[in-house]
N, C-alpha and C positions, 0 to 999 in steps of 0.2 A: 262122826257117826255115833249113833246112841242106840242100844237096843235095851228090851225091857225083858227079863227070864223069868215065865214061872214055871217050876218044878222041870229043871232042863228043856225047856221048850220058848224059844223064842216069839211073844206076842207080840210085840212091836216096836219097829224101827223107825228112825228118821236120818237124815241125812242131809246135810248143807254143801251151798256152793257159792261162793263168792267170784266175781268176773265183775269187771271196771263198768258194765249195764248192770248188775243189780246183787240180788241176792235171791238163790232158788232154795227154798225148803220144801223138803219131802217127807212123808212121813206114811204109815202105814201099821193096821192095828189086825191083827188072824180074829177076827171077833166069832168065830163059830164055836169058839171052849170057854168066851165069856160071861161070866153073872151078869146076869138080863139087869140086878142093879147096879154093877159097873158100869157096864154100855151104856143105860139111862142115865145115869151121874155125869159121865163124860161126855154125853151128847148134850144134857143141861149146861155143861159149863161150859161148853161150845156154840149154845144157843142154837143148836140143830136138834134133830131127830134122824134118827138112825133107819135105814130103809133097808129093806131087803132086797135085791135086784140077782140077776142074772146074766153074765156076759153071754151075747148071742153065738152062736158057733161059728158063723164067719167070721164075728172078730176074734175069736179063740185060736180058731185055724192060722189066722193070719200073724196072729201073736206067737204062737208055737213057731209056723214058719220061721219069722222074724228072729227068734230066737235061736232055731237050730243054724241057720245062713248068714246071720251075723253075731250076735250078741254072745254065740259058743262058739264060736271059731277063735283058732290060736292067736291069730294077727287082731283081733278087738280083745281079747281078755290081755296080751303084752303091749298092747299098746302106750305104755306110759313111758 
């Protein structure tokens, strides 16, 4: 796991995972306190462009769900 700090504030992490199928990388950037020419640099060197979108409130709803009925429950956080 990698995360990146600026001024005690975490902007972004990534995370790997290795299993005998492959390899999963993850990764994730809070770009709403980023210089508009970071963002533009790093989506250059990405060879994207960066969008602005919106999660729809079903799938928001559903993700919250999701999160309070498994993903915070005792028996999935001890799970290892």
């Amino acid at each position: 796991m990698s995360d990146v700090i600026e001024s005690g504030r975490k902007i972004a992490g990534a995370a790997q995972r290795k299993t005998r199928g492959g390899l999963l990388h993850q990764g994730s950037i809070q770009h709403g306190n980023l210089d508009e020419r970071f963002r533009n640099a790093f989506a250059h060197l990405l060879g994207e462009r960066i969008v602005e979108d919106r999660v729809e409130a079903g799938v928001l709803h559903a993700a919250e769900e999701l999160a309070t009925t498994k993903y915070g429950t005792v028996d999935w956080l001890r799970r290892r």
